[in-house]
C-alpha positions in Angstrom: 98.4 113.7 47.0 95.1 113.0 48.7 94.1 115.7 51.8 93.5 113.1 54.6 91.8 115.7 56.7 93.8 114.0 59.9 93.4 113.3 62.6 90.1 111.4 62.7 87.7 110.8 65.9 86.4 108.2 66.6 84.2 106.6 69.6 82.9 103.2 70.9 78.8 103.7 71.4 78.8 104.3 74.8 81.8 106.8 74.3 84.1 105.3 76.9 86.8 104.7 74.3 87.7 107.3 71.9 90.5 106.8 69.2 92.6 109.2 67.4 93.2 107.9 63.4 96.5 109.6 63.0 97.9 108.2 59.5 95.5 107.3 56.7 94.7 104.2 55.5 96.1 101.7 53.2 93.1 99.8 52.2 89.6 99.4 52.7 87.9 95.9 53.2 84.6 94.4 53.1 84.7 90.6 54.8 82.1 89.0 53.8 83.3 85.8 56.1 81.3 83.9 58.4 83.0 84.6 61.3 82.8 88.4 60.3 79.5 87.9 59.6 78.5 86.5 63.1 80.6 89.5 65.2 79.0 92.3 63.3 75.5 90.5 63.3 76.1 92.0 59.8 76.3 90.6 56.1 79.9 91.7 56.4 82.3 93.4 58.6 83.7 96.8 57.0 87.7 97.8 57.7 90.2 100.5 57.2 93.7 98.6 57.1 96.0 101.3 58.9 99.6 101.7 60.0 99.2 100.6 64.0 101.3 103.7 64.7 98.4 105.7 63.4 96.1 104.1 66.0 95.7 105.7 69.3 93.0 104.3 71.7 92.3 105.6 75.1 89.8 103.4 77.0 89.5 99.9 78.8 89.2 97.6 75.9 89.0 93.8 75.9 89.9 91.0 74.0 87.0 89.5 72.7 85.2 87.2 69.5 87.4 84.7 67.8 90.2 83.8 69.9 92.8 82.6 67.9 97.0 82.9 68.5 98.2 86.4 67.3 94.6 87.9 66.6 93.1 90.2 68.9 89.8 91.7 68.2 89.6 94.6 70.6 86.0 95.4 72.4 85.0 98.3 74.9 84.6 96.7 77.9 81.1 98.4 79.1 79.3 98.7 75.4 81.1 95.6 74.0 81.7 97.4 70.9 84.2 95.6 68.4 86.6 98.8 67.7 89.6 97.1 66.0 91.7 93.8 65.5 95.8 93.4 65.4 98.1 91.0 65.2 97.1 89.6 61.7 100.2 91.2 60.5 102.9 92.6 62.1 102.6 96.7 62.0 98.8 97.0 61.0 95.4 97.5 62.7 92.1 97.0 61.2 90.0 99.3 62.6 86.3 99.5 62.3 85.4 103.0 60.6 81.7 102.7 61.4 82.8 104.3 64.6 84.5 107.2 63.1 82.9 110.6 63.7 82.3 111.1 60.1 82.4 107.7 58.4 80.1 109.1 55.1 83.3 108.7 52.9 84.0 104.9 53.2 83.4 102.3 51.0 85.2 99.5 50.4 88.0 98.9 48.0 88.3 95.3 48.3 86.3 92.8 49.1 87.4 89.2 51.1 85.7 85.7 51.8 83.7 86.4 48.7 82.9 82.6 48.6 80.8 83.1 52.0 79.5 86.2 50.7 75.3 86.6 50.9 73.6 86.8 48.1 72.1 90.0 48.8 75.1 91.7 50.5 77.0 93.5 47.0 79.5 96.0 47.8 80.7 97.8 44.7 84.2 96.8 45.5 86.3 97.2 42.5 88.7 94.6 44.1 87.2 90.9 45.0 88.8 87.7 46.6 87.7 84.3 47.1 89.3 84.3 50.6 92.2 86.7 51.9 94.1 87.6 49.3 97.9 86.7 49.4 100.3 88.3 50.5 101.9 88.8 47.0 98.1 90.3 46.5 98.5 93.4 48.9 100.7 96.1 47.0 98.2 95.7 44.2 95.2 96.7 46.2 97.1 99.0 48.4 98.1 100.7 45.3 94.7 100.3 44.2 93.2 102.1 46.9 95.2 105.1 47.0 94.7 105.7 43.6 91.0 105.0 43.6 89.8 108.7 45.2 88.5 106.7 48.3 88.8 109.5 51.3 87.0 112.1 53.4 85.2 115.2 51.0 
């Protein structure tokens, strides 16, 4: 069993919101899809897939980016810092582990929207899709990543 070293800090950049990672993650993610592309300003967006339980967030936050029924990319309100996204599937957050206080241990498991993927932007992902993987997919990278040593030192 894999020491977590819970809870986890984390802040937005102007520090307004801080959030408490409670339960460790299931997956990592690179997206390497335009629209992630565009709301990082980045060749890909990098995510921790957790249980939303494990999330707590204290803070104004906004909804902001893509605004599409169900998903919700949350944003401080003053820094405009995207901190995490829901409603892609029902009990799970993606939250953005840039912000966590000590983020030097992720990497990304898998990696999604491969086919949008720059050519300069390579990973190391040991997992790749095309697009999103299905949902018959996930228990094979979930089992994947908790098996792959991926966690804090």
């Amino acid at each position: 069993m894999t020491d977590w070293k819970l809870p986890w800090q984390a802040q937005c950049l102007c520090g307004q919101v801080s959030m408490t990672i409670s339960e460790p993650p299931m997956a990592s993610f690179a997206c390497h899809c335009r629209d992630c592309q565009k709301l990082t300003g980045g060749a890909y967006s990098l995510t921790l897939m957790l249980p939303a339980h494990g999330l707590q967030s204290e803070g104004e936050t906004e909804i902001g980016g893509l605004h599409r029924d169900g998903l919700r990319h949350h944003f401080c309100t003053y820094c405009k810092n995207w901190l995490y996204t829901d409603g892609f599937a029902e009990g799970l957050v993606n939250f953005r582990p840039t912000l966590l206080n000590d983020a030097s241990w992720v990497i990304p498991f898998a990696e999604t929207f491969t086919c949008e993927r720059l050519p300069a932007a390579q990973t190391g992902a040991e997992m790749s899709f095309e697009r999103f993987p299905d949902e018959s997919e996930f228990p094979a990278v979930v089992e994947g990543f908790t098996t792959s040593g991926i966690h804090p030192r």
